[in-house]
N, C-alpha and C positions, 0 to 999 in steps of 0.2 A: 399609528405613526411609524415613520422609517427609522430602523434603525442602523448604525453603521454594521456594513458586512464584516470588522474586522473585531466589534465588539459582539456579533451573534455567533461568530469562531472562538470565540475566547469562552462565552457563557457556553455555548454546549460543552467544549471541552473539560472544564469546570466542574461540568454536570453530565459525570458518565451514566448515562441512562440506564447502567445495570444496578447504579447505583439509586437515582429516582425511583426507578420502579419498584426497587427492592422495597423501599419503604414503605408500598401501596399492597405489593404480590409477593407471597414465599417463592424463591425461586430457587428452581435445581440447575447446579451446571451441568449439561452432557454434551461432550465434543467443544464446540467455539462456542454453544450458546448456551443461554439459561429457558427453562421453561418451569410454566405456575399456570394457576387456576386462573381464566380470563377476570377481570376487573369489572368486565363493562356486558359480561351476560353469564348466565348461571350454567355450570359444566362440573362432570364430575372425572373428567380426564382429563389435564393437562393439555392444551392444545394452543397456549399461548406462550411465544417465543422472544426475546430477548438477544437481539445480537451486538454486542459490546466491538467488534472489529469495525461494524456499518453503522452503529452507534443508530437503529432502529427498533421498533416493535411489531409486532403480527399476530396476528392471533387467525389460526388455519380456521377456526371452529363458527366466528363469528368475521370475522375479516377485516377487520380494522387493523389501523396499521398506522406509522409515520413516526418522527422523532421525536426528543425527551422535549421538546415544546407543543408541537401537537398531543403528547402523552400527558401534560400539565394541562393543557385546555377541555381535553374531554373529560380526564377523570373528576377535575376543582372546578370544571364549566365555567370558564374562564376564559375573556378576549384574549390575541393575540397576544398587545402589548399588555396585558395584566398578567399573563402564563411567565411575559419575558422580565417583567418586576418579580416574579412569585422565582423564580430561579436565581436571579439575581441576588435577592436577598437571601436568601437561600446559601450562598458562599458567600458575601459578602460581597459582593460587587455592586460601584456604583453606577446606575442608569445612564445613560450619555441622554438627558434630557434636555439641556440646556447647552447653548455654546461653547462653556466650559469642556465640558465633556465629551462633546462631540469632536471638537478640533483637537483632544486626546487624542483620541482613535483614528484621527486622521496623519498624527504624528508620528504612531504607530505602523501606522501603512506606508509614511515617509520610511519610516528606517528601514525596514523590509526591503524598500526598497532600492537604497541605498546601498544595504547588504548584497543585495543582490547584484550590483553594478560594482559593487569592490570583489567581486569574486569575479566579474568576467573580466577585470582588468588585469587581476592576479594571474588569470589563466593566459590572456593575452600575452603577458608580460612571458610568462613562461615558455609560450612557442617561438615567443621573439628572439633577437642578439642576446639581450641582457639574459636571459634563462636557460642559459647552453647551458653553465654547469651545473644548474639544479636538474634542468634535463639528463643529462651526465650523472647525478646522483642519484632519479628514479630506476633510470635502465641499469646503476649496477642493482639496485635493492631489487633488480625483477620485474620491475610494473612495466608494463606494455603502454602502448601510446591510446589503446581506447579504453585500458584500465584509468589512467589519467583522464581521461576526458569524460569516462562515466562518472568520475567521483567529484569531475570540477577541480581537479588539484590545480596549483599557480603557485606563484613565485612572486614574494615583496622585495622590490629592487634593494641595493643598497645605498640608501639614498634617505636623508631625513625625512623629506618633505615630498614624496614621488606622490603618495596616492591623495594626499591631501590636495595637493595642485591641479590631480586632474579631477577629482569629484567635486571642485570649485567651478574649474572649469565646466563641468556640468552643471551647475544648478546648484549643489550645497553649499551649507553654511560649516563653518568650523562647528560650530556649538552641536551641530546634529551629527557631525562625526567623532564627535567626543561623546554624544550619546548613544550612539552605537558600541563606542569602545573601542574605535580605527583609530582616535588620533589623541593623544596625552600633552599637556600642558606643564612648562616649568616655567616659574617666578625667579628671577635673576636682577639684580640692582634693580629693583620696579617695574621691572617689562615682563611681561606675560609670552614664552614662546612656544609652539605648537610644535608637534614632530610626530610623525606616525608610528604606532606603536609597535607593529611587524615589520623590521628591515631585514634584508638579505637571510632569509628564510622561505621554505619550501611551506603553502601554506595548504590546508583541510579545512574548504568550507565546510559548518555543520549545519544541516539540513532540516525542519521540522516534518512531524506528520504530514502537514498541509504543502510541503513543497518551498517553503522558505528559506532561504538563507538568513540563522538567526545569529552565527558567530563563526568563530574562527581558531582554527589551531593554528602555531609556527613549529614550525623544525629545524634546528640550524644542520647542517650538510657537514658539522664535522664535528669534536669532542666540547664543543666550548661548552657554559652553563648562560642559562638555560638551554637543557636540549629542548621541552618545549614550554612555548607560549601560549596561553592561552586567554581568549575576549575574558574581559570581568561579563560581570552579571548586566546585563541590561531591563529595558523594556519591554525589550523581546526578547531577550534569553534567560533562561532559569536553570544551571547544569545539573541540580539536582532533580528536575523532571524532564530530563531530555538525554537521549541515546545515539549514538555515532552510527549510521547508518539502517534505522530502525524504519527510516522513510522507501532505501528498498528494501529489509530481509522483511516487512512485516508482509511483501508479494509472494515470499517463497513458500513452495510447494512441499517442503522437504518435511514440515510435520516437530519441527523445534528451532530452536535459538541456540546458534552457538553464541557465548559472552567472553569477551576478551579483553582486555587490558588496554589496549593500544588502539591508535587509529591503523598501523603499518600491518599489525596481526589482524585485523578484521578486513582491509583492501585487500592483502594476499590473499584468504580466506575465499573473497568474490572471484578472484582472477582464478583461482583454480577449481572455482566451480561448487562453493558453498557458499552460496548467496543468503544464508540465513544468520549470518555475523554481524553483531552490534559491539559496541564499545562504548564502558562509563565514559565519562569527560574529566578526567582528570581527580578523580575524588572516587573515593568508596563506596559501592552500590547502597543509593537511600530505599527509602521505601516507596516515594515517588515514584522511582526507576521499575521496581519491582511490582508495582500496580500498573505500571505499563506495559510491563512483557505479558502483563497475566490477561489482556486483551487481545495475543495476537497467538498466544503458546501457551500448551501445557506443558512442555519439556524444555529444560535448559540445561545446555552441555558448558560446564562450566574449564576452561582453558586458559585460566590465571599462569601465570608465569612459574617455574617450578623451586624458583629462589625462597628464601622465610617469609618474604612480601607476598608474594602470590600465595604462598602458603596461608597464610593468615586471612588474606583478603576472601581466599575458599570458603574456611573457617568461619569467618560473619556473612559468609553471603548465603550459605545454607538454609540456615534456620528464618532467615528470610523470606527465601521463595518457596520454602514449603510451606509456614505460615499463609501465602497468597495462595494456598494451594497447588503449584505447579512441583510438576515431578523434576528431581535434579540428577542430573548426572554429572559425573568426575572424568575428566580426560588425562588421562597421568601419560607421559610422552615420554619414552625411553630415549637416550641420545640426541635430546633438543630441547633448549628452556621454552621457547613458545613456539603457537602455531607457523610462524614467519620462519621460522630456522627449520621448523620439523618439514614443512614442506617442499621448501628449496634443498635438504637433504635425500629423505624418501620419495618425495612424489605425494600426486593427490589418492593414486590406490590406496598407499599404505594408509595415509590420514582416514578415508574413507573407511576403511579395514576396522582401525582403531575407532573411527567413531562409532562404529556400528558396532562394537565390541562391546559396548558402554550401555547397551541395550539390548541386543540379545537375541533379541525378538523370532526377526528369520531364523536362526539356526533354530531354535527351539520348535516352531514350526515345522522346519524341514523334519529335523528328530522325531516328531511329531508323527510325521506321513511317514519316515522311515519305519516305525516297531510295526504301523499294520501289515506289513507283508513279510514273507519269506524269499531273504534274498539267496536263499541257497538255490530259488527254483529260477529259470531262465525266464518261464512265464511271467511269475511275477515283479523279476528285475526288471519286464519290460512294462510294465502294468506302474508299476513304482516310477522309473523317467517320466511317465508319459504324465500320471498325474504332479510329479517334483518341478517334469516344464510349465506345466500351465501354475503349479504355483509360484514357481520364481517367475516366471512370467507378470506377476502382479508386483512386479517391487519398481517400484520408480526409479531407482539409481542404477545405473549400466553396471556401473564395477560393482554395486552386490550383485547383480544378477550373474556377473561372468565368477565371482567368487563361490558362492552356492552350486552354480552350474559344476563349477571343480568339484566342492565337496560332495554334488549327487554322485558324479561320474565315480569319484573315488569311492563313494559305496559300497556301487556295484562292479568296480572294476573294468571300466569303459576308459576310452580315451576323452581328453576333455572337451577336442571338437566335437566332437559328433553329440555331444551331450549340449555344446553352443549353440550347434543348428539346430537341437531339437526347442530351445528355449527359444532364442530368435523366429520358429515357425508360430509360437505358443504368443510370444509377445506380441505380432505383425496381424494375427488374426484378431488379439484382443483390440490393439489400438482401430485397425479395419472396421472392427465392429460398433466402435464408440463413435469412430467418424462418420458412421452410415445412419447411427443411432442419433447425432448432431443435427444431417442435414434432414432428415425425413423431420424430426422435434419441434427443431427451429425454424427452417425455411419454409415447412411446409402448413400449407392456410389449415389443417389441420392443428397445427401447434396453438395456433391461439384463440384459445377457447374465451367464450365472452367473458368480461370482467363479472366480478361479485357485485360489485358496485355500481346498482340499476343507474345513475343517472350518465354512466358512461357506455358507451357504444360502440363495436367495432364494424365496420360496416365494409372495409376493405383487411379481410384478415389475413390477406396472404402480407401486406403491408406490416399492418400490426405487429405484426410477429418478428419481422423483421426491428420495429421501433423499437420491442422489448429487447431483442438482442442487444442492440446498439444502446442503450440505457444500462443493460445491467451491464454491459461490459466497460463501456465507463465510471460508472459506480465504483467498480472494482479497479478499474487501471487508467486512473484520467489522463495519462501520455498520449492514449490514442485518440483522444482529442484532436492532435497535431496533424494525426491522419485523415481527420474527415473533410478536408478538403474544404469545397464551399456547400456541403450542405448545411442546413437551418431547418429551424423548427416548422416554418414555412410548406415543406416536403412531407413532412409528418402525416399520415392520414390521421392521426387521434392528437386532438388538438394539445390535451392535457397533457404528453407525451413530447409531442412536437415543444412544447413552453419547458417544460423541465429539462430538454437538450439544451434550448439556447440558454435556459439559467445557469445552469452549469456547468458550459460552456466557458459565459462569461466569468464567471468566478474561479473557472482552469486558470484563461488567459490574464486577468487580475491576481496571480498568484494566492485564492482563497480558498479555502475548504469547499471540495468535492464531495457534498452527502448530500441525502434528504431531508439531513438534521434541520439544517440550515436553511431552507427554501421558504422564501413567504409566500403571499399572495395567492397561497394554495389551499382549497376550503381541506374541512378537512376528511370529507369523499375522495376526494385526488390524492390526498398525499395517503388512505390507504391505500387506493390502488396501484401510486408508486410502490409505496412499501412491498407489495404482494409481488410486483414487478424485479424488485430486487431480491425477492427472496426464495426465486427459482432456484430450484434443488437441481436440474439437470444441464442447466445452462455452462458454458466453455468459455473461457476467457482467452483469445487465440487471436493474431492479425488478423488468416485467413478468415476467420469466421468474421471478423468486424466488415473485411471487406466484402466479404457474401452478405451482411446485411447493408451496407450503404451502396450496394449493388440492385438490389431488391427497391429498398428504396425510390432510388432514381429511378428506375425502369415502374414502380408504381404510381408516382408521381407523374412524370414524363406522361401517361397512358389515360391518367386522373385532367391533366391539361387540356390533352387530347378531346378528350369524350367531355369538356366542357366546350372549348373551340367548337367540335361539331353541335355541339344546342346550340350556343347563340345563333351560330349559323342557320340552324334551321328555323330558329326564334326569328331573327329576322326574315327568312325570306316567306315565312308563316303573315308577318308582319306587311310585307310586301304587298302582298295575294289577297291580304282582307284589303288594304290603303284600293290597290286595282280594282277590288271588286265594287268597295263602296263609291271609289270615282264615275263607274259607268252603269248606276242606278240615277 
């Protein structure tokens, strides 16, 4: 049976698959994944993986693969809809079997959406007249006009009844924006009156994993009380399992989580270039929160506020997220209560300076390559830069590199240019190297080697390769969805390939969860081979590569049309030649 796409979001989510699994398979964590002894054939190495970010399975050894409902069906052999009962019950969820149930979750889908039309109105409202001076009060706080518009910020008129009039105007009901938590109700000599519950306030949609607009912050623009306001709990929102911007730092590359206090301290955070800042919602980090971070990070730089509050909130949050096992760090800020003040005072160097202070790592490295040589000799001072660039050369952030770059230079008693172009030549030849390493991997019909999974086929592999591109990289970053223009699964050489774009496609543009968790109608041969698909080690997550592979595509496509056009062609005029021949016997 079908069931609703917003009740198979809710049940996987429910059911962290590292968690399923763990019950079946001992598992070890190393790096973002867990791995254990395969379930489903006999090994005495480890070769079966567990990834809690993609919320999939794999197993290199035997190749099976797919999410925590295909992982229910093969291990208990078990139908679709019986795996999607056996999980269900499982947390306690009930089945959307009947009417009842089902128009739940379609109510659910309403509010989403709902949420989702109150925040572009908020936003609207803010580019408008009416949001000059909330405009006016982002630009003194620093935010830039695409900081604003990456995070969706807006503005609730001052007005009782502004947003409730026009989401009427649209289609809703009062009662469904009371269930959202837009709109509050007062009883007054026997009449029941409505009034929206964010006015004249600067408002923070919050975001889920899947892309949702599930609630809302307010901020009044001067000393009054409440400074902020915040949605109650709804249908769709839970603030104790849900995190202020976790839907984009759980993209960044940076290798930890800064955790902040504020929605103000974690948007500055992004604008100046640490995109890996979340924020509680108004409440003390639960353990909800903290089994959430521990899916995306092993490191959490903690940048509580440096008052008794922040202090204290340090305090309980420690022994939390070491308990989840993630590594913690302290950011103590000299001359600034939080990240928001520290930055717009120092700069993003210094912060970067101090965050990296917190860890340690590089210098200790560098120290490292410094004791093997003798820098008294001129030989080996140059023996020492040459290997100090190509290791700072591997650090992903510009200001460590240009920072270390200082401290080799001062070593050896060089200047700090000359020590910058040697690093800059070190770092241009590595990324050179990666991108050449990219297109030969990916684009080339070399790269894609036939599937494990005999009942699939690749029979145009320079294509293929390309399919796989364009799949794991939306896997990873379903925005560029937005970019693929009108291609469809249609284009696809590998059908199975081709049917998992458009599914999840549809489910981008439907505002639903982007995995293979989630995908039905997929045996489950296919969804290993997805699995295996996604779970490419050398693969790039980059526009330019998306658009090298929907490049590919078309052109193998286009060529695929082609070379059918000419058979029928010749089909027919084959057809022709026998009708002629057989007319004049």
């Amino acid at each position: 049976m079908a069931f609703p796409p917003s009740f198979i979001d809710d049940l996987v989510a429910r059911n962290p698959i590292e968690d399923v699994v763990g019950q079946y398979v001992q598992l070890k964590r190393s790096g973002a994944n867990y791995f254990g002894l395969c379930p489903f054939h006999g090994e005495k190495t480890a070769s079966f993986s567990v990834a809690p970010n993609k919320q999939i399975y794999y197993c290199f050894g035997c190749h099976k693969g797919g999410g925590v409902i295909n992982f229910i069906m093969e291990i208990e052999n078990l139908s679709y809809p019986d795996a999607v009962r056996f999980l269900a019950k499982r947390v306690g969820m009930e089945v959307p079997e009947d009417e009842q149930y089902q128009s739940r979750y379609k109510a659910q889908e309403r509010l989403w959406k709902l949420c989702r039309e109150a925040a572009r109105f908020f936003h609207e409202t803010l580019m408008s007249d009416q949001g000059k001076q909330a405009r006016q009060y982002l630009t003194q706080r620093g935010l830039s006009k695409s900081t604003v518009t990456r995070f969706g910020l807006g503005f609730a008129p001052d007005q009782w009844t502004a947003l409730t009039d026009e989401m009427i105007r649209r289609g809703y009901t009062r009662q469904e924006l009371m269930d959202a938590g837009l709109v509050v109700s007062r009883e007054k000599n026997g009449k029941t009156s409505y009034y929206d519950k964010f006015r004249n306030r600067v408002m923070f949609p919050i975001i889920d994993l899947r892309g949702n607009v599930i609630a809302f912050g307010g901020r009044v623009m001067d000393d009054s009380k409440p400074k902020y306001l915040n949605s109650p709990e709804t249908g769709i929102f839970n603030k104790r399992k849900n995190l202020f911007a976790l839907n984009i730092a759980k993209k960044s590359k940076q290798g930890r989580i800064i955790l902040c206090e504020g929605y103000m301290d974690t948007i500055t955070l992004h604008q100046y270039g640490f995109d890996c800042a979340v924020a509680s919602l108004g409440t003390a980090l639960t353990e909800e929160q903290v089994n959430l971070l521990s899916k995306y990070t092993e490191q959490v730089v903690l940048t509580y506020d440096s008052d008794a509050a922040g202090q204290d909130a340090t305090r309980r949050a420690i022994p939390m997220l070491e308990k989840a096992g993630i590594q913690v760090k302290i950011l103590r800020m000299e001359g600034a209560k939080d990240p928001d003040e520290y930055l717009k005072k120092f700069g993003a160097d210094r912060f970067a300076v101090l965050l990296q202070g917190s860890e340690n790592q590089a210098e200790y490295r560098l120290q490292t390559l410094q004791r093997q040589y003798d820098l008294t000799s001129d030989e080996q001072k140059v023996e020492f830069l040459q290997k100090a660039a190509q290791l700072i050369a591997t650090f992903p952030n510009a200001v460590e590199r240009e920072v270390y770059a200082g401290r080799a230079a001062q070593a050896v008693g060089i200047g700090l240019e000359a020590m910058k172009m040697e690093v800059s030549r070190a770092y241009k030849k590595r990324t050179n190297r990666a991108e050449r390493r990219r297109e030969q991997q990916l684009l080339s019909p070399a790269a894609a080697i036939q599937p494990k999974v005999r009942s699939i086929r690749y029979d145009n592999v320079r294509s293929a390769a390309a399919e796989e591109g364009i799949l794991y990289q939306v896997l990873r970053e379903p925005a560029l969805f937005d970019q693929a223009g009108d291609l469809t699964g249609s284009q696809f050489s590998v059908p199975v390939l081709g049917r998992a774009f458009d599914e999840l496609r549809d489910r981008h543009e439907r505002g639903l969860q982007v995995s293979l968790a989630v995908l039905e109608d997929f045996t489950p041969d296919e969804l290993t081979h997805l699995s295996a698909v996604a779970q490419k080690q050398d693969a790039l997550v980059s526009e330019a590569a998306f658009s090298d592979y929907l490049s590919v595509i078309r052109e193998q496509s286009q060529k695929t049309q082609q070379n059918l056009s000419q058979d029928a062609l010749m089909d027919l005029q084959a057809r022709l030649k026998r009708k002629k021949g057989y007319g004049g016997q």
